[in-house]
N, C-alpha and C positions, 0 to 999 in steps of 0.2 A: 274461531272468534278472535278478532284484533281489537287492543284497544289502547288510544293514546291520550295519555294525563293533562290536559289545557292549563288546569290549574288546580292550587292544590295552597289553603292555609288552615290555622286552626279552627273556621268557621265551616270554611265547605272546600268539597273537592268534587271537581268537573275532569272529566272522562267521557270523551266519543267513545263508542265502540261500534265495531262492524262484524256480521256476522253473515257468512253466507255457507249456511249448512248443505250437504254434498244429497239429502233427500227430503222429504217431508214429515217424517217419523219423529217422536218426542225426542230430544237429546236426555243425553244421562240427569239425575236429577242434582238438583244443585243446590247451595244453599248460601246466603248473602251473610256475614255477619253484622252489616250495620244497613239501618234502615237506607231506603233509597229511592228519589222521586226519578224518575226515568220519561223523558221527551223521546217517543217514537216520533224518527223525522221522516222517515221513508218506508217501504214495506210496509211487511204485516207477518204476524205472531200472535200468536196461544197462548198464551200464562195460565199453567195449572197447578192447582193445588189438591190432592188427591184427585175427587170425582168433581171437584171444581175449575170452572176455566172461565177466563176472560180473554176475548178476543181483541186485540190493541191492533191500530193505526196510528196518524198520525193527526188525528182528531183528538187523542185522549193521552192521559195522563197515565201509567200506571204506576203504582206505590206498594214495592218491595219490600217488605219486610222482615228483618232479621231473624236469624233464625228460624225460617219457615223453606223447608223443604219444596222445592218445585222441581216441574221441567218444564221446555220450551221446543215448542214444534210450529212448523211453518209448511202450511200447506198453500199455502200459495209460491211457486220458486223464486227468488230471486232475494232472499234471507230478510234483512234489514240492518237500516242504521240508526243507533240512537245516541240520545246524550245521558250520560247518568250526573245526578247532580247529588251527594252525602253530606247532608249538614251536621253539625255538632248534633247529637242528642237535645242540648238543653232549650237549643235554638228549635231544632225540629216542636217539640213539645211545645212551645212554646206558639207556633204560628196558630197549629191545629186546635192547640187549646184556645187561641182567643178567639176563633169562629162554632168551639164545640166543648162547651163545659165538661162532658162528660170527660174529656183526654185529659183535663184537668189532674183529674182522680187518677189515672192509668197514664204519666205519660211516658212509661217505658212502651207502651204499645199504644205511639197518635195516630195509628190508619184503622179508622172502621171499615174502610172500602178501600177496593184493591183498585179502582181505577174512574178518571174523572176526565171532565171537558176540557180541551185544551183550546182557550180562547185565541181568536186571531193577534191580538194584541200582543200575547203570550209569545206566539209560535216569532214574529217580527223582534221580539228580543231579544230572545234567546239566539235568533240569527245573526243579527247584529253582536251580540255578545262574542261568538263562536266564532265570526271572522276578526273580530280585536285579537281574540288570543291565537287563532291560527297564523295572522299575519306575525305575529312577535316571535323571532328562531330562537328566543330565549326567555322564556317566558317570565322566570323572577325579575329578570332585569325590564321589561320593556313592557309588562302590563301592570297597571296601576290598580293595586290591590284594593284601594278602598274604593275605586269604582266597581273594580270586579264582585267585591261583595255586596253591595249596595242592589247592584243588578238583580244578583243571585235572590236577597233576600226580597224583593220585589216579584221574581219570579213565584218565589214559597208561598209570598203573601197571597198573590193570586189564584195561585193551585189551591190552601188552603180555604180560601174565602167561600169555595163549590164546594169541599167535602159536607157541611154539614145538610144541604140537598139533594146532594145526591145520597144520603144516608139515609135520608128524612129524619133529619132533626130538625127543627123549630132553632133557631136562630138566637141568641140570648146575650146581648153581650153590655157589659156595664160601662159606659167610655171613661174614658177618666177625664179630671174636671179640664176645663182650657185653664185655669192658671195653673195646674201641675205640668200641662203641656207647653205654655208656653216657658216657664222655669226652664224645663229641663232645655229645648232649643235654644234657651239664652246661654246657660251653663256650655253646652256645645258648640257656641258660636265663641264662648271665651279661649277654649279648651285651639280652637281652630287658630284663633287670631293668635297665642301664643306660639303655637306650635306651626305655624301655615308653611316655612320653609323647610321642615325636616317630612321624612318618609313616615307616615301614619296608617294606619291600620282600624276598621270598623270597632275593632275590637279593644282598641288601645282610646280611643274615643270613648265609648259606651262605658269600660273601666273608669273614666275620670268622673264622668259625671250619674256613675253610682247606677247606671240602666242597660238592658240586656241589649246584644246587636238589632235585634230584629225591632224591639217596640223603639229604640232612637232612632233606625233610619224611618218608620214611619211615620211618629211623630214629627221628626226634623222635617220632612217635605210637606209635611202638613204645614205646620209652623212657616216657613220660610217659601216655598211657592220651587223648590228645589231641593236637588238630593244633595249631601253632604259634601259628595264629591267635586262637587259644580260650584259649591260656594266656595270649597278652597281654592279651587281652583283662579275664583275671581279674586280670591285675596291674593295669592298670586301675581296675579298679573298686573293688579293696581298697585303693589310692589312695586314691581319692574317699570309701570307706566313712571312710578312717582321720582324713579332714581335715573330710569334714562336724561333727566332733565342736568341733573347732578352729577354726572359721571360720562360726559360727553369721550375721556378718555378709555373708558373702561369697557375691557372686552365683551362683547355681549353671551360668550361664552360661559363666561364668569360669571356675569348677572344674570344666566339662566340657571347656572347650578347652584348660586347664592340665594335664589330667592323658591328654590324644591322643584326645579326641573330637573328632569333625569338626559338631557341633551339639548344643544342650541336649535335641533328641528322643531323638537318637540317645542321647545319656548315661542320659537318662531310662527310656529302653526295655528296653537293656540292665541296669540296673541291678534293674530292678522283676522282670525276667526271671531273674538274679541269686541277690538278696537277696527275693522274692515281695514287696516292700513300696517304694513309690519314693522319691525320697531326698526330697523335701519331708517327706514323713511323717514319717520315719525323723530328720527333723531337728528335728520338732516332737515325738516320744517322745522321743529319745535323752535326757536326761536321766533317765526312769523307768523305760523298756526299749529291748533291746534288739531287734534283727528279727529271724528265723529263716530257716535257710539255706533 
């Protein structure tokens, strides 16, 4: 079994793994120390637990959990690949229990079920996700953590949303009011504008404004019609829009790392993407016109 780290913060850690076992016989047994939602993307495999087993593809979700002795056999040849994805404890607890009261009570242990649907939705994110971080040869430097989390926790929310039907639990959930919800996106949206050009963190957000990773990125796209990421992002760039006018000298170099780009591609990329026009241009009209959104 191979397996290589995509990413890795104090929220979650993403991990491909390959595995192409030499026959079809259980492997030794094994055991996880920390919970783990695992996207089977190809193949197929057995998850046992004693005289128990679940048969996984790439239809389903399975949910790992700590301290729980298994093994893994594959009678079908050609092993499989998958993604494992380890969130915080407190985060974990936290998705499962707002779709299943009962984890509420127990959430050192939020899996009733060992394994669930993997919607189409799902499966195109998580793809999208997995080629961001594979393209980056260096992943602290060239993947942007609070979109990578954001992702992640979208992903959890979905996985969790099915556990309590396929459990058969009855559904029970109290929403909170819209003025607590819109507060806290507002709080979040100050916490953004102060901070918009320095490197931020889901977690360094959620800290400001007194609420857990997982209920502020979902609140905040509820509230604002986008993830956390996307808005900073436009603070950003209307930045940059606003200085290119004022700083006709000024390297664009500079103005991409002064305003929380991590390179002038990166500034350039997003910008063209943006405003449809990139800002060299946009600096050589701006006096006769302007660009179109």
């Amino acid at each position: 079994m191979r397996s290589n780290r995509l990413f890795d913060s104090e929220l979650v850690r993403i991990v491909d793994v390959r595995c192409r076992p030499a026959d079809s016989c259980a492997g030794a047994e094994e055991c996880v120390s920390t919970d783990s939602v695992v996207f089977p993307r190809r193949g197929f495999f057995v998850h046992s637990i004693g005289r128990k087993s679940v048969w996984a593809d790439a239809n389903q979700v399975v949910l790992f959990g700590r301290q729980t002795p298994y093994r893994v056999s594959h009678p079908i040849a050609g092993g499989d690949d998958c993604t494992s994805f380890t969130f915080a404890p407190e985060v974990l607890g936290e998705a499962f229990g707002s779709y299943d009261p009962a984890v509420r009570e127990r959430p050192e242990n939020p899996f009733r079920v060992r394994r669930l649907p993997c919607p189409p939705r799902v499966c195109v994110s998580l793809h999208r996700l997995r080629m961001r971080l594979r393209a980056s040869s260096d992943v602290a430097a060239d993947a942007d953590p609070l979109s990578v989390e954001e992702t992640a926790m979208r992903l959890l929310d979905a996985v969790a949303r099915n556990a309590p039907a396929s459990s058969g639990v009855h559904q029970r959930r109290g929403p909170d009011t819209l003025a607590a919800q819109r507060e806290l996106a507002e709080n979040a949206r100050a916490v953004l504008a102060e901070r918009f050009n320095q490197p931020v963190s889901l977690a360094e957000v959620a800290q400001r404004v007194h609420s857990s990773p997982y209920h502020l990125a979902r609140v905040f796209r509820r509230q604002t019609g986008m993830p956390i990421h996307r808005y900073l992002l436009r603070l950003r760039l209307r930045s940059a829009l606003e200085q290119l006018a004022d700083a006709n000298s000024r390297d664009l170099t500079d103005l991409a790392l002064s305003t929380g780009f991590s390179s002038h591609s990166h500034f350039s990329d997003a910008f063209r993407r943006e405003f449809e026009c990139s800002p060299r241009s946009l600096r050589r009209t701006a006096p006769r016109a302007g660009c179109a959104k």
